[in-house]
LOGU-105774 format. One record per atom (N, C-alpha, C): x, y, z; atom name; residue in one letter; residue number from 1. Coordinates in steps of 0.05 Angstrom, whole numbers, plus 5000, padded with zeros to 4 digits. Example, Ala and Ser with C-alpha at 12.3 -4.5 7.8 and 13.67 -1.06 7.14 Angstrom:
+------+-------+------+------+------+-----+
: east : north :   up : atom : type : seq :
+------+-------+------+------+------+-----+
: 5264 :  4886 : 5156 :    N :    A :   1 :
: 5246 :  4910 : 5156 :   CA :    A :   1 :
: 5264 :  4934 : 5156 :    C :    A :   1 :
: 5257 :  4955 : 5142 :    N :    S :   2 :
: 5273 :  4979 : 5143 :   CA :    S :   2 :
: 5258 :  5001 : 5157 :    C :    S :   2 :
+------+-------+------+------+------+-----+
# end
This chain:
+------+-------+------+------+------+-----+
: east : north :   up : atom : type : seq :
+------+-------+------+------+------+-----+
: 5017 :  4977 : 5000 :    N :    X :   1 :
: 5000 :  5000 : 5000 :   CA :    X :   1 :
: 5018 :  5025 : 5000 :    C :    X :   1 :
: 5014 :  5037 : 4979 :    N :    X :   2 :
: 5024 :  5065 : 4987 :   CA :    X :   2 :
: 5008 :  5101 : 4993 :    C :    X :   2 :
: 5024 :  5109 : 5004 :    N :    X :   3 :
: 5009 :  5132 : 5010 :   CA :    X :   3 :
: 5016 :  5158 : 4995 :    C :    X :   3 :
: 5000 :  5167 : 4986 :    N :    X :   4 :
: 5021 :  5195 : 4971 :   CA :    X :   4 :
: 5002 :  5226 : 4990 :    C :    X :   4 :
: 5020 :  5244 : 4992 :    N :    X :   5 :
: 5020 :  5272 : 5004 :   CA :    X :   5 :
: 5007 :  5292 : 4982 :    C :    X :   5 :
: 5020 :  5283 : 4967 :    N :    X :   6 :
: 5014 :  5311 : 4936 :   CA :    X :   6 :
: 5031 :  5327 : 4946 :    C :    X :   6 :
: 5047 :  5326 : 4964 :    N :    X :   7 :
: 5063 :  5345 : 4964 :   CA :    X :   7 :
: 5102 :  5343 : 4957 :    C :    X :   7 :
: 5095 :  5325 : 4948 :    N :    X :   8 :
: 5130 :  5314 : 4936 :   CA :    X :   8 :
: 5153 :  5315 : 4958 :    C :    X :   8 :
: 5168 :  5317 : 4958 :    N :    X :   9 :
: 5194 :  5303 : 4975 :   CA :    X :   9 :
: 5220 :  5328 : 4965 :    C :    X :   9 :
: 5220 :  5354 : 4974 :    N :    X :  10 :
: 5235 :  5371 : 4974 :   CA :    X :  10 :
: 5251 :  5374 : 4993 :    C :    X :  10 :
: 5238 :  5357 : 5009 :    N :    X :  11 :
: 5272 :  5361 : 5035 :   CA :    X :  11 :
: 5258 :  5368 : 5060 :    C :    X :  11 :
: 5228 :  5378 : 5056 :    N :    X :  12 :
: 5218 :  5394 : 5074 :   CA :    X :  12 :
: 5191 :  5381 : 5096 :    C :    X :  12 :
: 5188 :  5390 : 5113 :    N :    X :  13 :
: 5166 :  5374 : 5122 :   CA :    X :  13 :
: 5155 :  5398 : 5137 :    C :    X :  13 :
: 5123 :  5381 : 5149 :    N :    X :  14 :
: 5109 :  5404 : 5155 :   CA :    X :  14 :
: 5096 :  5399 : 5177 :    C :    X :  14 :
: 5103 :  5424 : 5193 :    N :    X :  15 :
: 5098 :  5421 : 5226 :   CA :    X :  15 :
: 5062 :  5436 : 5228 :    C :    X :  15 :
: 5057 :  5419 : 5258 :    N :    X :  16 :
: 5034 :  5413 : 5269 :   CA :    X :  16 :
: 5020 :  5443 : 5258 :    C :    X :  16 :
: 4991 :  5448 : 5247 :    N :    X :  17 :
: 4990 :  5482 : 5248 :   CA :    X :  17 :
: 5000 :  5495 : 5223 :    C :    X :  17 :
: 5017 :  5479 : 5215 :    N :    X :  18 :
: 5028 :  5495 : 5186 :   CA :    X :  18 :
: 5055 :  5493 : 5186 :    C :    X :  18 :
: 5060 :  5503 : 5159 :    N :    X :  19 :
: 5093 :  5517 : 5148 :   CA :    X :  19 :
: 5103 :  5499 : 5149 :    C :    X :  19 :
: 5129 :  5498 : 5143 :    N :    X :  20 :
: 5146 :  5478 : 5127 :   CA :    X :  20 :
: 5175 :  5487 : 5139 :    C :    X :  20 :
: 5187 :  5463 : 5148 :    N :    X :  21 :
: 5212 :  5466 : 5162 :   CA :    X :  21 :
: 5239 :  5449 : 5136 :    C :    X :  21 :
: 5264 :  5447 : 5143 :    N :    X :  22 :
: 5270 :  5420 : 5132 :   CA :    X :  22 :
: 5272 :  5397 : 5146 :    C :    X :  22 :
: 5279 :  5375 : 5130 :    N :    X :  23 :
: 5282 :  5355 : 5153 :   CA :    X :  23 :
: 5296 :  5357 : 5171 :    C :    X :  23 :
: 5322 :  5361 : 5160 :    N :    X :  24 :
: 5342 :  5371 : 5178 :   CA :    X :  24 :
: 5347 :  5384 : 5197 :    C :    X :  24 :
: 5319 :  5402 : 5202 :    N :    X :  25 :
: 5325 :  5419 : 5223 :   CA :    X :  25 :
: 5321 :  5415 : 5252 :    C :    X :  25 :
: 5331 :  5433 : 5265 :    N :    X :  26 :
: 5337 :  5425 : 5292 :   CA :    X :  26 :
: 5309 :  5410 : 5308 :    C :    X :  26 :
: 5294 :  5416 : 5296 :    N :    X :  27 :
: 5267 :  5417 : 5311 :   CA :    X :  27 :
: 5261 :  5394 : 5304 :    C :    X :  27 :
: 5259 :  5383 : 5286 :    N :    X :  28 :
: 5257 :  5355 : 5272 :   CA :    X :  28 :
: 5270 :  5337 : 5282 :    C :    X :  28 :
: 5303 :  5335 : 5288 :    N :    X :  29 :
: 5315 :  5314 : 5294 :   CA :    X :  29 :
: 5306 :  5318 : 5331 :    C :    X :  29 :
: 5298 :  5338 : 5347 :    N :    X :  30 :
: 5293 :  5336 : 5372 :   CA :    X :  30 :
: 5268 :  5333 : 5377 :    C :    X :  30 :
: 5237 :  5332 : 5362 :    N :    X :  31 :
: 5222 :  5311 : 5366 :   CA :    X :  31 :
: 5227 :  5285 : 5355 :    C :    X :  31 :
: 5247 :  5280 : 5339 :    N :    X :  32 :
: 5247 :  5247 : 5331 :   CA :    X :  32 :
: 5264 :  5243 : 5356 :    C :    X :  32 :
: 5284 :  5246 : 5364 :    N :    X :  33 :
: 5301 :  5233 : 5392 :   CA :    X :  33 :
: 5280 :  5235 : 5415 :    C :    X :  33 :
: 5262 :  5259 : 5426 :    N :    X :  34 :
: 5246 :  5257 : 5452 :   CA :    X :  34 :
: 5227 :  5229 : 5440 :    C :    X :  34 :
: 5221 :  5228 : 5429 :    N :    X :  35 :
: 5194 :  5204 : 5412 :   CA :    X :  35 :
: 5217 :  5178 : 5413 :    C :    X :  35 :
: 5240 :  5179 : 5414 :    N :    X :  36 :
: 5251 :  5151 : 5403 :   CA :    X :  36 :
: 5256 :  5147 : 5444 :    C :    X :  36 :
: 5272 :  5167 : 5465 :    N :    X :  37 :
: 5261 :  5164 : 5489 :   CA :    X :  37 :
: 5234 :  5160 : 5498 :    C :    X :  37 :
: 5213 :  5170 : 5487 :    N :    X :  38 :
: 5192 :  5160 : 5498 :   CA :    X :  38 :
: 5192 :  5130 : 5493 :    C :    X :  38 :
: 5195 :  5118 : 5477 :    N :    X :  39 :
: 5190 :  5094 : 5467 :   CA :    X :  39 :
: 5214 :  5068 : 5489 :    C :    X :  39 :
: 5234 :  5087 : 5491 :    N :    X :  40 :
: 5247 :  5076 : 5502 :   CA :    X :  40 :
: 5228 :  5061 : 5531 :    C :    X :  40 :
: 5230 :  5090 : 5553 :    N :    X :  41 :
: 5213 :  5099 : 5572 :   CA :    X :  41 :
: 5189 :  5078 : 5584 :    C :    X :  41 :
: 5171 :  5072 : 5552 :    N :    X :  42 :
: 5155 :  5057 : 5555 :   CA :    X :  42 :
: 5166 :  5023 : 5560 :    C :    X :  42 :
: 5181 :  5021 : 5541 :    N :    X :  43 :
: 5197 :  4986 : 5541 :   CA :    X :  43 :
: 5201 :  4979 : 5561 :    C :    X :  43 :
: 5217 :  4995 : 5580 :    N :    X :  44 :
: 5230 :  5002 : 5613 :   CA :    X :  44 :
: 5195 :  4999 : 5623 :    C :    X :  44 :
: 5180 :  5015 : 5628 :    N :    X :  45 :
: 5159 :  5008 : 5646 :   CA :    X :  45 :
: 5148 :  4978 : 5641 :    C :    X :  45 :
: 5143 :  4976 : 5617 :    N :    X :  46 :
: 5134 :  4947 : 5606 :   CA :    X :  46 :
: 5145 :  4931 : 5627 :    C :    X :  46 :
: 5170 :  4924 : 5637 :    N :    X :  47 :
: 5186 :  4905 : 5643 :   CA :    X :  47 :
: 5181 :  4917 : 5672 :    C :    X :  47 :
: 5171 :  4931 : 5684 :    N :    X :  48 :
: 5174 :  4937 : 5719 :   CA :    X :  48 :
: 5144 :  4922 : 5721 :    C :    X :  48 :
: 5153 :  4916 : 5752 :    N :    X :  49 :
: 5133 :  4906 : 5767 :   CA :    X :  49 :
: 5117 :  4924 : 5789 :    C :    X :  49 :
: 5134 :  4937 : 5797 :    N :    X :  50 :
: 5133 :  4957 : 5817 :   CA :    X :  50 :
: 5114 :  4976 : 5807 :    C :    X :  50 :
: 5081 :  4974 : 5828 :    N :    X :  51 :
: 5057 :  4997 : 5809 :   CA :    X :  51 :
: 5064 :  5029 : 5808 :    C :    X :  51 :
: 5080 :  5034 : 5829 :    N :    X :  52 :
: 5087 :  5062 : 5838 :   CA :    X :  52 :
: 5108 :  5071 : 5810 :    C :    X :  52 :
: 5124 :  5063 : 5807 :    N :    X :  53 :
: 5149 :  5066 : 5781 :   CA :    X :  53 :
: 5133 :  5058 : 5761 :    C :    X :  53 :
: 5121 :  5046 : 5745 :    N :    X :  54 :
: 5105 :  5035 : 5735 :   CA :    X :  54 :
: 5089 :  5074 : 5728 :    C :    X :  54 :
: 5081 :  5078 : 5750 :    N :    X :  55 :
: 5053 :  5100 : 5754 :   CA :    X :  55 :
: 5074 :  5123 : 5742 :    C :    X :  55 :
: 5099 :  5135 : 5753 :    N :    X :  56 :
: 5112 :  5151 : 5752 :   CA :    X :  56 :
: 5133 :  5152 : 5725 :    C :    X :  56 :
: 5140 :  5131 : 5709 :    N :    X :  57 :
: 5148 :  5134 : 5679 :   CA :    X :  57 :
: 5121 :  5128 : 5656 :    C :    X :  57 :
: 5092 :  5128 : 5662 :    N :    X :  58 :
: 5072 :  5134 : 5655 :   CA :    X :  58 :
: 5067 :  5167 : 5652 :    C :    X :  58 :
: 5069 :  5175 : 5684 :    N :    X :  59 :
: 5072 :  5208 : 5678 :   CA :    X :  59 :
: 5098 :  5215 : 5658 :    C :    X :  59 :
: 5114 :  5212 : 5657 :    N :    X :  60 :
: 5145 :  5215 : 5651 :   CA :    X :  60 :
: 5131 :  5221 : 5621 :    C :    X :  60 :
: 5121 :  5194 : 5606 :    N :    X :  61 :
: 5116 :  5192 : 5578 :   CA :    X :  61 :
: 5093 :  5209 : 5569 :    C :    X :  61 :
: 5082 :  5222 : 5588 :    N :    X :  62 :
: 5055 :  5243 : 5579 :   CA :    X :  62 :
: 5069 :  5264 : 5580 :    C :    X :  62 :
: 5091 :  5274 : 5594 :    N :    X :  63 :
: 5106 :  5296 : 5593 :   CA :    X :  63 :
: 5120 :  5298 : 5563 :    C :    X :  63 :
: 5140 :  5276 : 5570 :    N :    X :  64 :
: 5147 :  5281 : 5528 :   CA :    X :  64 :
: 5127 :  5273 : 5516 :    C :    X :  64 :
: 5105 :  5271 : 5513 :    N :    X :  65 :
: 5083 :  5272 : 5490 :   CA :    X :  65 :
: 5076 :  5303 : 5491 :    C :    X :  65 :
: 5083 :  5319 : 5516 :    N :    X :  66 :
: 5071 :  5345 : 5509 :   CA :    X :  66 :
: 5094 :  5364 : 5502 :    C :    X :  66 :
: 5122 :  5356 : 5511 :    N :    X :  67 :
: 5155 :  5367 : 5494 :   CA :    X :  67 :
: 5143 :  5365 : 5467 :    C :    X :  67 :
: 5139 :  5332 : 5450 :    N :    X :  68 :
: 5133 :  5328 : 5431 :   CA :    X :  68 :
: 5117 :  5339 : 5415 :    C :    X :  68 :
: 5089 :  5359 : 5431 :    N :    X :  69 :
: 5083 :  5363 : 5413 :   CA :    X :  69 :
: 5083 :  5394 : 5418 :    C :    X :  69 :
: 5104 :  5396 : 5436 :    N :    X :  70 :
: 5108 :  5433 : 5430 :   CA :    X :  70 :
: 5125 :  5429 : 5411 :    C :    X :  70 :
: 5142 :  5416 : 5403 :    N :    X :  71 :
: 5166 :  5414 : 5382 :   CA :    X :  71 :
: 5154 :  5417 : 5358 :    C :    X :  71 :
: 5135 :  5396 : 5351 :    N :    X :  72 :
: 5120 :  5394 : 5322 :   CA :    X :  72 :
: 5100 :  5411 : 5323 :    C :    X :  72 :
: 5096 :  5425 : 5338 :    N :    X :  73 :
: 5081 :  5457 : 5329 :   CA :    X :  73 :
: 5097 :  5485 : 5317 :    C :    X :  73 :
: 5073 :  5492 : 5308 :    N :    X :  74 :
: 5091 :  5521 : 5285 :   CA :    X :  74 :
: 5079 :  5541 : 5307 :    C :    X :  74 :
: 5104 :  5550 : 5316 :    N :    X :  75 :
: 5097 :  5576 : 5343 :   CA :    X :  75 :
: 5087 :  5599 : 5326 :    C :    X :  75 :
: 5090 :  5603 : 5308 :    N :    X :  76 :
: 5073 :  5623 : 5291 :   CA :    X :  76 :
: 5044 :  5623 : 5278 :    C :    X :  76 :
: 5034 :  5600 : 5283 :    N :    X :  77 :
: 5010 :  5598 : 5280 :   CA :    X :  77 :
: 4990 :  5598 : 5300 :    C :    X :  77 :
: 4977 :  5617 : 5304 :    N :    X :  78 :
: 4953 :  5620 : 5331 :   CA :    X :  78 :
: 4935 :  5607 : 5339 :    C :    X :  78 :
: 4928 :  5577 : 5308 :    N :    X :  79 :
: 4897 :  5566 : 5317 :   CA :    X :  79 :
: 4914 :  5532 : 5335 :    C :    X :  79 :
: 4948 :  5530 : 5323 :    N :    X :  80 :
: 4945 :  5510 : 5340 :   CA :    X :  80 :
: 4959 :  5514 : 5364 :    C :    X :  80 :
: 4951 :  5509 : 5385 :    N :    X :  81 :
: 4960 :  5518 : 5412 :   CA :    X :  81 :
: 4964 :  5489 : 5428 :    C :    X :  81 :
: 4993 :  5484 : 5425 :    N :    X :  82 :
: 5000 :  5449 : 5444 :   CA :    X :  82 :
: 4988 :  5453 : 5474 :    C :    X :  82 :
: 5002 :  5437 : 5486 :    N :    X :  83 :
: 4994 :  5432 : 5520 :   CA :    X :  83 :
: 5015 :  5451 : 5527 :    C :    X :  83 :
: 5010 :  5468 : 5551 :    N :    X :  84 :
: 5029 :  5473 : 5561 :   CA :    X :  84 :
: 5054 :  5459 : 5583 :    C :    X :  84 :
: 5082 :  5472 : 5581 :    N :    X :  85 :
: 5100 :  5453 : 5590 :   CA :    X :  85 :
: 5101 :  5470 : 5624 :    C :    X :  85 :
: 5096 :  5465 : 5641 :    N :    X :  86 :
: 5094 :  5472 : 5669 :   CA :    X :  86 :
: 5113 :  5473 : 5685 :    C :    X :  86 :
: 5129 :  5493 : 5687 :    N :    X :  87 :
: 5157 :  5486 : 5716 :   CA :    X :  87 :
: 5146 :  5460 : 5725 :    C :    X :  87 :
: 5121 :  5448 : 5743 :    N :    X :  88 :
: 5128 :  5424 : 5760 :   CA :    X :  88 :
: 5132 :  5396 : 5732 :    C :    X :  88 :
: 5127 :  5404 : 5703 :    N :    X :  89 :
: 5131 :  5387 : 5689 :   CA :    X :  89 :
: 5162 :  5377 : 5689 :    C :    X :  89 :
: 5179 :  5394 : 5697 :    N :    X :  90 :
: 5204 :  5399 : 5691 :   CA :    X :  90 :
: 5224 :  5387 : 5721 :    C :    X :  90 :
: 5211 :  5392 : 5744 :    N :    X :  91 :
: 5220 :  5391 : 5770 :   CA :    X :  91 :
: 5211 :  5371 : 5776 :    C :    X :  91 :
: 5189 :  5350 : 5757 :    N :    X :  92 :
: 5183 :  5327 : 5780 :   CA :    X :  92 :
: 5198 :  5314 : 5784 :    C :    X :  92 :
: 5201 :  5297 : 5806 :    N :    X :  93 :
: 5213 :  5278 : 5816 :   CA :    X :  93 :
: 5206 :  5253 : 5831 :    C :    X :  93 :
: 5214 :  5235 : 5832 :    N :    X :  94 :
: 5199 :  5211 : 5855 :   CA :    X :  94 :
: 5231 :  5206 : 5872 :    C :    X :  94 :
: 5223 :  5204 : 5901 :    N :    X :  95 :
: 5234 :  5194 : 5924 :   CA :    X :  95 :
: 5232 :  5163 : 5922 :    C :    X :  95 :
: 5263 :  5160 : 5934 :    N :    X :  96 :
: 5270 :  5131 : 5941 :   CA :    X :  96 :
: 5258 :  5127 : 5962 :    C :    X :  96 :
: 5236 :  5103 : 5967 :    N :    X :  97 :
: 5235 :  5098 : 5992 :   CA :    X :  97 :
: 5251 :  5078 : 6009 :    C :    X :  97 :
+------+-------+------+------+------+-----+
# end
């Protein structure tokens, strides 16, 4: 099966909201690495037993889903507006017990 864009293969791709970046660009290769960590993130919980760690790289992976999708948004466009990223998004932490 294939899929076609109509929009041909110039190098360029096109973020959440609009406009056209290249592939190459910074923004591009740093949602594909947070997305290739999330994925990680998840493999790691898969394999815990523990419900509390388990609960807390669950939050972890909703956090880079919302990095992710401030990245693949066009900050110049007004109608799409991501999640916002929250100081406690940034500061959480879990204690050793």
């Amino acid at each position: 099966m294939k899929i076609y864009t109509k929009t041909g293969d110039d190098g360029s791709t096109m973020l959440f909201g609009g406009g056209r970046v290249s592939k190459a660009h910074l923004r591009i290769e740093t949602y594909g690495t947070t997305d290739e960590l999330n994925a990680h993130v998840g493999l790691l919980r898969d394999h815990l037993t523990d419900t509390e760690h388990r609960a807390f790289l669950h939050d972890v992976q909703n956090m880079l889903f919302v990095v992710g999708a401030n990245l693949a948004t066009n900050p110049e466009k007004t109608k799409a507006v991501p999640p916002p990223i929250a100081e406690t998004d940034i500061t959480a932490t879990r204690t050793r017990n």
